[in-house]
Structures are given as structure tokens and as C-alpha cells.
N, C-alpha and C positions, 0 to 999 in steps of 0.2 A: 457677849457673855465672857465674863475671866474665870479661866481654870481656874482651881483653890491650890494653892503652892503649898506643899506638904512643909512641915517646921518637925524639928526635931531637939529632946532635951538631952544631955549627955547622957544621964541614966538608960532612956529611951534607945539611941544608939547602942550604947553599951549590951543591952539585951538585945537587941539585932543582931550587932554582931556576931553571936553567938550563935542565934539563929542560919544567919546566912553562910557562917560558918560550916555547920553541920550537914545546912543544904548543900553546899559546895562539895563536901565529902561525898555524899551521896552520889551526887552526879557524876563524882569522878568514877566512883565506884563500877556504876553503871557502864561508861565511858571503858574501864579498865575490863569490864566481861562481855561486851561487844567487842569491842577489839579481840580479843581472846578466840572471840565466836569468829572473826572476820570480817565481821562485818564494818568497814573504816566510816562510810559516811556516815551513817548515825554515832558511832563510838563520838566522832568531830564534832560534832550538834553539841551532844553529851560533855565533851570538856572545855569545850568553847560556854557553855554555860555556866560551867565550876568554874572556868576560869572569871567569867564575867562576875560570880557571883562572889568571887576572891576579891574582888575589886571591890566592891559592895562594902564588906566585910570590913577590908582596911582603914575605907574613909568613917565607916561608922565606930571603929575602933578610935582613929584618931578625934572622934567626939561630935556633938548632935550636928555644930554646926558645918562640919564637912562633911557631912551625910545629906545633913538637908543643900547644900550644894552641889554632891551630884545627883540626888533624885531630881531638883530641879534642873539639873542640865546646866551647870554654872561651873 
């Protein structure tokens, strides 16, 4: 059986972007009031996810078809 390879259209990225943007914030957020609390491992989870979801972000900024490249792992 073949997984289904996710495709992406600019516009499509384009609003992820945005998306995963915002999520990123979030996380950080989070990230930034654990820390505060002291508590580091989870704060780490916490930006290590924003960070990751920064990465997300960019490639789907720069348009569908480098988004549907790293969702596929390419």
C-alpha cells in the first residue's frame, strides 16, 4: 500500500503559512511562561516545536511546491 503524498497549491501554502505562523507564536509563548515558571524541559519541547514550526512556515511561504517538499520529506 502507498501513502497518499500530500501536494500543495501556492495560495494553499500561502494560508498555512499563516497558520503555522501564528501556531509558532503560540508555542513560543508558552515556551516563554514555562521558562519564567522554571520549568526548562518542557519550556524546550515548547520551542523546539515553534522552532520547528518556523521551519514549516518559511518553506510554505516560499510557495506550495516547497512545502509539499518538506511535508513529504524531500
Amino acid at each position: 500500500m502507498h501513502a497518499h503524498k500530500a501536494r500543495y497549491t501556492d495560495s494553499e501554502a500561502a494560508a498555512i503559512a499563516v497558520d503555522l505562523t501564528e501556531t509558532a507564536d503560540a508555542h513560543a509563548s508558552i515556551a516563554g511562561r514555562l521558562t519564567a515558571l522554571g520549568h526548562g524541559t518542557p519550556a524546550r519541547a515548547w520551542h523546539e516545536s515553534a522552532a520547528r514550526l518556523r521551519r514549516y512556515a518559511a518553506a510554505a511561504r516560499q510557495g506550495g511546491e516547497h512545502l509539499t517538499a518538506m511535508v513529504n520529506g524531500q
